[in-house]
C-alpha positions as CSV (number, residue, x, y, z in Angstrom):
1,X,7.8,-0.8,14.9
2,X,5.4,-2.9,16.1
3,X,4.5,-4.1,20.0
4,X,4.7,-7.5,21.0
5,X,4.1,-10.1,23.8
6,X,6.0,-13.5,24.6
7,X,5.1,-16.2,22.2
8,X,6.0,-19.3,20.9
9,X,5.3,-22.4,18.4
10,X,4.5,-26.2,19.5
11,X,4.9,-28.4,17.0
12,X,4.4,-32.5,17.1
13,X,6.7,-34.0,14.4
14,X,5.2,-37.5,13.5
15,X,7.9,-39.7,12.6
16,X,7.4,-42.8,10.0
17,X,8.7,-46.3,11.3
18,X,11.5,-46.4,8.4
19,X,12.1,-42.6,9.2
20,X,13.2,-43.7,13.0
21,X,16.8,-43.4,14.4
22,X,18.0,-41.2,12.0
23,X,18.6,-37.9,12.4
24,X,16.5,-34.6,10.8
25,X,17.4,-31.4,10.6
26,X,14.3,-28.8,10.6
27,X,14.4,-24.6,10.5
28,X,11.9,-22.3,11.9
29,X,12.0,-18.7,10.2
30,X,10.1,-15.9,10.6
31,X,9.5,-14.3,6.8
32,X,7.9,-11.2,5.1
33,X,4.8,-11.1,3.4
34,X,7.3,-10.9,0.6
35,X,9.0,-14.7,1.9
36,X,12.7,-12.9,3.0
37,X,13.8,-13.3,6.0
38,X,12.9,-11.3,8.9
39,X,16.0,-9.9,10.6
40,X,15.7,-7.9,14.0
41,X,18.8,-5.6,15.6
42,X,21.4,-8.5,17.4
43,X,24.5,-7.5,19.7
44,X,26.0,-8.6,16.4
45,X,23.4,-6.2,13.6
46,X,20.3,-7.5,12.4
47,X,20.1,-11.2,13.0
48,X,17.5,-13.4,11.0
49,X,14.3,-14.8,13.6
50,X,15.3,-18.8,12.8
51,X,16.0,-21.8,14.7
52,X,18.0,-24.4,13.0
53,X,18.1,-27.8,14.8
54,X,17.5,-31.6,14.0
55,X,15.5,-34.6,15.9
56,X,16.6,-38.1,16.7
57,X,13.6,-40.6,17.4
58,X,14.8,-43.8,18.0
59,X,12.7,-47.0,17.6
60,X,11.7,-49.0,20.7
61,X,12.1,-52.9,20.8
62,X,8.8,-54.5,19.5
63,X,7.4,-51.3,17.6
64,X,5.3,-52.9,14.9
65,X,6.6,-52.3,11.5
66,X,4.4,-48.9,10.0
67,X,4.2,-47.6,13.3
68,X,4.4,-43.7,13.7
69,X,6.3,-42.1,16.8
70,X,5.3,-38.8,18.2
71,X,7.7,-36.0,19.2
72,X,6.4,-33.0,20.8
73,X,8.6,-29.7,20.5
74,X,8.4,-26.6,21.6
75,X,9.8,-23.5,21.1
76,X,9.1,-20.0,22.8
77,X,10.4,-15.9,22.0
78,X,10.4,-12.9,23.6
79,X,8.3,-10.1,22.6
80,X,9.5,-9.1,19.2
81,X,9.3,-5.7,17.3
82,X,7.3,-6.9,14.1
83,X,6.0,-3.9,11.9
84,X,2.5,-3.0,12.6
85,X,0.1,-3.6,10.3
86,X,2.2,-5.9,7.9
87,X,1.7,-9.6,7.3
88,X,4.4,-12.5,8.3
89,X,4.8,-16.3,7.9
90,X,6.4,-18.8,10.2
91,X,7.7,-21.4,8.1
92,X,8.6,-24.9,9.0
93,X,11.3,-26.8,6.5
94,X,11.8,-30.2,7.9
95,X,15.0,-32.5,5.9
96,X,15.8,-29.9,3.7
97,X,12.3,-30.7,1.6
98,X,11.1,-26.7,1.1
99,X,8.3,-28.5,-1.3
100,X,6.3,-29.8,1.6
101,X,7.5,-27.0,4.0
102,X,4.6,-25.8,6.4
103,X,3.2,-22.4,7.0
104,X,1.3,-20.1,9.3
105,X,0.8,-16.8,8.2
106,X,-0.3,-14.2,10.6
107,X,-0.7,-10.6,10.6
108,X,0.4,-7.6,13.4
109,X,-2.9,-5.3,13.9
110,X,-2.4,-1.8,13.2
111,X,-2.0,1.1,15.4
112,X,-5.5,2.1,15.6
113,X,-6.1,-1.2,16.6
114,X,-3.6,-1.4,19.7
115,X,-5.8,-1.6,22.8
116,X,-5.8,1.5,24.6
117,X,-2.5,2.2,26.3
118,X,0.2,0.2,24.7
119,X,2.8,1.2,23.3
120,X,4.9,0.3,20.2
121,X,8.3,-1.3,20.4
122,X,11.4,0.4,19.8
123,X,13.8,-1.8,17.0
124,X,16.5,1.0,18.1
């Protein structure tokens, strides 16, 4: 398995005027360079790296009509025992609409690349 440091993912939703006080769910997964599901060892077994939640913007009095709010969000992780050497996505899925779902793909360096000293991470 892989090492791994603290991380996390900041995102800033921008929410359309007719889009305000109403509620949207969003996920955050963590996928293969294959797209399934990254699962790492739970208390429960292997549990899938995904945040399900939803945002509420509501509209304030005297927002001109086609004005955009802003809602910053962010989300932070432990280290995490990725595969080294292997590519990954994070994936953002905003209202259900996986056609306009947004991506950042990254990938782990490989053991010869590790900087002198570290070790792997254990999955055990």
């Amino acid at each position: 398995m892989g090492y791994g440091a603290p991380g996390g993912a900041g995102v800033i939703f921008t929410v359309d005027y007719t889009e305000t006080n109403m509620r949207h769910p969003f996920v955050l997964e963590l996928l293969d360079a294959d797209g399934e599901p990254v699962a790492l060892p739970g208390p429960f077994g292997p549990q899938p790296v995904r945040v399900e939640q939803a945002v509420e913007v509501g509209r304030p009095a005297g927002m001109p009509h086609g004005e955009e709010q802003l809602l910053p969000f962010a989300i932070n992780h432990p280290p995490l025992p990725l595969a080294l050497g292997r590519s990954f996505e994070w994936r953002l899925t905003i209202d259900d609409d996986v056609d306009h779902a947004i991506s950042l793909r990254f990938r782990t360096r490989r053991p010869e690349e590790l900087p002198p000293g570290v070790q792997p991470l254990s999955a055990e």
